[in-house]
TITOR-168245 format. One record per residue (C-alpha): x, y, z; residue number from 0; residue in one letter. Coordinates in steps of 0.05 Angstrom, whole numbers. Each point is the difference from the previous one (the first is absolute). Layout:
<numars>
X  Y  Z  NUM  A
...
</numars>
This chain:
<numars>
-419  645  -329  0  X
43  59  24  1  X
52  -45  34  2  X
32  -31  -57  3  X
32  76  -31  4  X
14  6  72  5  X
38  -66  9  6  X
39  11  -71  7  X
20  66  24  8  X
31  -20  76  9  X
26  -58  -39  10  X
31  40  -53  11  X
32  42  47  12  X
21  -57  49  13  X
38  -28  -63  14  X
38  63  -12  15  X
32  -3  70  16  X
14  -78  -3  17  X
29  -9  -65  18  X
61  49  -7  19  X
17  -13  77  20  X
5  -76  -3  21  X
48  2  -61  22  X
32  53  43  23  X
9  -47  53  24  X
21  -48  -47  25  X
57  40  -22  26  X
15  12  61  27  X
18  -74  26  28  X
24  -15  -62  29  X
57  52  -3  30  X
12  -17  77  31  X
-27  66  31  32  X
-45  -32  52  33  X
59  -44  26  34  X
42  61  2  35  X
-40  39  41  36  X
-16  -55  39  37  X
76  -2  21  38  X
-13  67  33  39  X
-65  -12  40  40  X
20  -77  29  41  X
27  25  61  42  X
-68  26  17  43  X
-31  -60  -7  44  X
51  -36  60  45  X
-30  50  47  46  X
-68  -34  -6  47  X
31  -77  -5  48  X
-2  -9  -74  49  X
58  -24  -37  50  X
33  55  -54  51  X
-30  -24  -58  52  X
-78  15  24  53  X
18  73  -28  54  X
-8  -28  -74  55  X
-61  -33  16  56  X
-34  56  31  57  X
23  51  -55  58  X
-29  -48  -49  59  X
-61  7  35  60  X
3  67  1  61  X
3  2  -73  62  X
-42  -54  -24  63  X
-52  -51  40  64  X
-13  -45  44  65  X
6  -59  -51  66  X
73  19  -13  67  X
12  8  65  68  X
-20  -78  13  69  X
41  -20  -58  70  X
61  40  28  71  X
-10  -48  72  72  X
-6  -56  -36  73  X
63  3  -29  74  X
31  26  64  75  X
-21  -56  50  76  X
-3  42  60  77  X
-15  -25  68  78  X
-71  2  18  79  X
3  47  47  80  X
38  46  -37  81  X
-33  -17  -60  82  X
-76  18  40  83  X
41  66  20  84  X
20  21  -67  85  X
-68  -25  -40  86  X
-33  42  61  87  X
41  73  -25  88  X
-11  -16  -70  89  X
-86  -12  9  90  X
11  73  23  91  X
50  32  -39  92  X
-2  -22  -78  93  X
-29  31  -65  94  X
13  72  30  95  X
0  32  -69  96  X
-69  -32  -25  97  X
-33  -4  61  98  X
27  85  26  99  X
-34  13  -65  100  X
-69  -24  28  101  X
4  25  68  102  X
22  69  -28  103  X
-58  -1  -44  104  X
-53  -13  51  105  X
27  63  46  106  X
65  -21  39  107  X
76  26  0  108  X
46  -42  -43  109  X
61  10  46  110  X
-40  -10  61  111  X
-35  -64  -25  112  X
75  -32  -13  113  X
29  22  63  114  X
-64  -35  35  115  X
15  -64  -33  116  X
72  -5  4  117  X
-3  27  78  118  X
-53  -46  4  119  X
43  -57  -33  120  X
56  8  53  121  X
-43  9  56  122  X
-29  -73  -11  123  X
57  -32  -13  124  X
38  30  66  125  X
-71  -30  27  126  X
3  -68  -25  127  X
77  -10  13  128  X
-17  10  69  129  X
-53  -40  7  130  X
10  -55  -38  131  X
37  -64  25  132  X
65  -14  -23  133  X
68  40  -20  134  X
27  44  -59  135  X
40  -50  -48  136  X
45  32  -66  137  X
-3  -70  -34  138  X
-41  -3  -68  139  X
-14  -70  -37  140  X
5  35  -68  141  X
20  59  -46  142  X
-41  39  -34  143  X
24  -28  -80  144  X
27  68  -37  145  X
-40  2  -82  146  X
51  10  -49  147  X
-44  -9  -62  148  X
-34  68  -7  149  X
-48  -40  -46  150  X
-22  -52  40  151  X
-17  50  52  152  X
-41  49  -52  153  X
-35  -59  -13  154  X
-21  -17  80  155  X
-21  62  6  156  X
-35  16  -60  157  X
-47  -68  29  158  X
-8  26  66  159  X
-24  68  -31  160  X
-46  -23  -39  161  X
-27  -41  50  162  X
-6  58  41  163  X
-38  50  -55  164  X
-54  -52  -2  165  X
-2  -12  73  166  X
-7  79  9  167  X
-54  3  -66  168  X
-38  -60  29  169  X
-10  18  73  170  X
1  80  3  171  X
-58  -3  -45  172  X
-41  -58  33  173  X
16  40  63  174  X
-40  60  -26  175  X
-58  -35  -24  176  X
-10  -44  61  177  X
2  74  33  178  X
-54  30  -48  179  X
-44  -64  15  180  X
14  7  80  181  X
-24  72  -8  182  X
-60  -16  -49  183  X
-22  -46  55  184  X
20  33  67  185  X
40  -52  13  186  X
62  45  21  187  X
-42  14  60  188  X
-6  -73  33  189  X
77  -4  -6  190  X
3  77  40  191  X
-47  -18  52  192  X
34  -64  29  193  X
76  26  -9  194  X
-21  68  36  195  X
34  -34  78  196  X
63  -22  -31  197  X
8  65  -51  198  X
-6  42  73  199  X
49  -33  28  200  X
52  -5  -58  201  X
-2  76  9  202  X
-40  3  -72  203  X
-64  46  -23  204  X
-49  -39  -25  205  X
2  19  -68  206  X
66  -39  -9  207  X
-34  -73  15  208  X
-11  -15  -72  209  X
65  29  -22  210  X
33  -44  62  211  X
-29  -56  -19  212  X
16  -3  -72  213  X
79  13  19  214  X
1  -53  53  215  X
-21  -51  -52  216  X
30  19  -56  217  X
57  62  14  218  X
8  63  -25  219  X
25  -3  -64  220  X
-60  -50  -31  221  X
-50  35  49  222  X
16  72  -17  223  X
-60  3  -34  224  X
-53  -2  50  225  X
48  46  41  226  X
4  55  -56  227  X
-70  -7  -22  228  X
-23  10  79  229  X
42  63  2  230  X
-15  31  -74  231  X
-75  -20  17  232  X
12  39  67  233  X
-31  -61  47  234  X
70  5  33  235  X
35  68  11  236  X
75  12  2  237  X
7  2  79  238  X
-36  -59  1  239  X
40  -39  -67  240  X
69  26  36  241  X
-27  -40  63  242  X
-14  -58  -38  243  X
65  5  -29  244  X
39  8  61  245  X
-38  -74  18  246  X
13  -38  -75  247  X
71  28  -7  248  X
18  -45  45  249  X
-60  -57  8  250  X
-24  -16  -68  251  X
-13  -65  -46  252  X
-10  -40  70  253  X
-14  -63  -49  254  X
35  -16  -56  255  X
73  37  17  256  X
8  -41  65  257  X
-24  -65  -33  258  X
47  7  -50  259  X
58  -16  57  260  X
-29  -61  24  261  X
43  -37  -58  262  X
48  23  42  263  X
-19  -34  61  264  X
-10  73  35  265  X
-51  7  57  266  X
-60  47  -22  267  X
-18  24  71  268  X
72  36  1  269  X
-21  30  -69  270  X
-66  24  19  271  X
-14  23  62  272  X
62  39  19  273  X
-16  41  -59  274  X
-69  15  12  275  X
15  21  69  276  X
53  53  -25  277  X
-44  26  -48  278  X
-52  9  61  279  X
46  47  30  280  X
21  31  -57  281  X
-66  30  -16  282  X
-14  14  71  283  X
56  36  -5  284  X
-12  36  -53  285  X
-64  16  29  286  X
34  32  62  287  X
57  50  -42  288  X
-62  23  -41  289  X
-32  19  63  290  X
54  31  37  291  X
28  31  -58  292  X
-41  65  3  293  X
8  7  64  294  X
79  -3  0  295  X
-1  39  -61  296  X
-36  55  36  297  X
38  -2  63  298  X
62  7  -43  299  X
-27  60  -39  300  X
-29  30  67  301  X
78  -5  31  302  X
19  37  -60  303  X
-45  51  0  304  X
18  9  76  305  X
79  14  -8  306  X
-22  43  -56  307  X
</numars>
C-alpha cells in the first residue's frame, strides 16, 4: 500500500504549517493585535453595510478557520443579514497562510491567489448588500469577551490542536487510499465521464474533476492531498492546477463550512451559490488574460522595437 507513506508525508507537512500559525494567531488575539488592526480597517467595512467590528471577524478568518469564525458571530449577535454578509467573505477569505501553502504547491502565485480571494471577498459582499432586503444597522447584541488568563487560553487551544492533528492524520491518509483503490479499479473514470458538461462550463480542464470534487467536499487544506498527489503524479499539470485554483480559492468545502452557520440561523443559498458563480468567472477569466497575454505582450514588444 503506497498511500499510507504518502498520506504520513502530506500530513506531516500539513502539520508543520498549522501548528506554529495557530499559536501565532493565538498570540495574536491574546496580546490584542487583531483588535488593533481591526481599528484601522472598520471604515472599510461601512462602505459595503457592515458594522466596524466585522474587520475582527474577517481578520480572524483570515488567520485561522471557519470554525473560529462561527464562534466569533456567535458571540457577536449580528443581524442576519449582516451576519449572511460577513459569514459569506469569511467562506472565501480565511486560513490564507495554510491554505496559500497548498495552492502554491500545486502551481499557482501566492500573492495572486490572496488578492483573488480578498477581491473576491469584497466583490460579494458589495453583491449581497445590494441585493439583499433590508438596511445596514451598527447595533451588535454582544462583545466579543477579552481572555485575560494566558493559561486558560493555552489550554483551549492546545484541545483544538490536537483535535485538529488527528483530524488532518485521519482523513489525509484515508483520502489517499480511497484514491489508490479508485485507480486500482478505474473508478476515477465514472466520476470524469459524467462531470465532463459542468467541468466545461466552470471554465475547468478535465483533469481537475477529481481534484474539484475532493475540495468541494472537503476544502483545501484536508483535501490537499489528492490535489498534490494529482500534480506530483502529473494527471493534472500546473496551467491546469492554477485553473483549478483560481475556482477553489474562492468556492471550496461547499458542505460542511456553510453548515456550520446554520446554528446561526444564516440562509445557505446566500452562502453557496453567490460564491460558486464568482469563482465561474474567475477562472473564465483567468482563462481569457492567459490567452490574450501573448498577444499583448507581443504587440508591446513589437511597439518597442518600432520606436527603436
Amino acid at each position: 500500500m503506497t498511500a499510507l507513506p504518502k498520506g504520513v508525508k502530506t500530513a506531516w507537512w500539513l502539520i508543520k504549517i498549522t501548528v506554529p500559525v495557530s499559536f501565532g494567531v493565538l498570540l495574536l488575539d491574546f496580546f490584542g493585535v487583531l483588535n488593533y488592526i481591526a481599528g484601522y480597517t472598520a471604515p472599510v467595512f461601512n462602505l459595503i453595510g457592515l458594522p466596524g467590528v466585522s474587520a475582527v471577524v474577517f481578520i480572524t478568518s483570515i488567520f485561522t478557520n471557519i470554525y473560529s469564525v462561527v464562534a466569533v458571530l456567535a458571540m457577536l449577535g449580528l443581524p442576519l443579514r449582516e451576519g449572511t454578509i460577513l459569514a459569506t467573505m469569511c467562506l472565501i477569505s480565511h486560513g490564507f497562510l495554510i491554505e496559500s501553502a497548498v495552492m502554491k504547491r500545486t502551481g499557482s502565485s501566492v500573492t495572486r491567489m490572496i488578492l483573488v480571494r480578498l477581491s473576491g471577498s469584497f466583490l460579494v459582499a458589495w453583491m449581497l448588500n445590494m441585493i439583499m432586503p433590508g438596511d445596514m444597522t451598527q447595533e451588535v447584541q454582544g462583545i466579543i469577551a477579552a481572555q485575560t488568563d494566558f493559561t486558560a487560553a493555552l489550554v483551549h487551544w492546545l484541545k483544538s490542536i490536537s483535535a485538529t492533528v488527528i483530524k488532518i492524520l485521519i482523513l489525509v491518509n484515508l483520502l489517499l487510499i480511497f484514491q489508490q483503490i479508485m485507480e486500482e479499479f478505474g473508478w476515477i473514470s465514472l466520476i470524469n465521464k459524467p462531470l465532463r458538461p459542468l467541468m466545461k462550463l466552470l471554465g475547468l480542464p478535465q483533469s481537475t474533476t477529481l481534484s474539484w470534487v475532493v475540495a468541494n467536499l472537503i476544502g483545501l487544506a484536508y483535501g490537499s492531498a489528492i490535489m498534490i498527489d494529482q500534480k506530483e503524479k502529473g494527471k493534472m499539470n500546473s496551467k491546469d492546477a492554477d485553473l483549478l485554483n483560481h475556482h477553489v480559492a474562492i468556492s471550496h468545502s461547499q458542505l460542511e463550512d456553510p453548515l456550520l452557520f446554520i446554528t446561526l440561523g444564516y440562509s445557505l443559498h446566500w452562502l453557496i451559490w453567490p460564491r460558486i458563480l464568482l469563482a465561474v468567472i474567475a477562472v473564465w477569466l483567468r482563462r481569457a488574460g492567459l490567452k490574450y497575454q501573448p498577444e499583448i505582450g507581443k504587440k508591446v514588444a513589437d511597439s518597442f522595437q518600432v520606436r527603436a
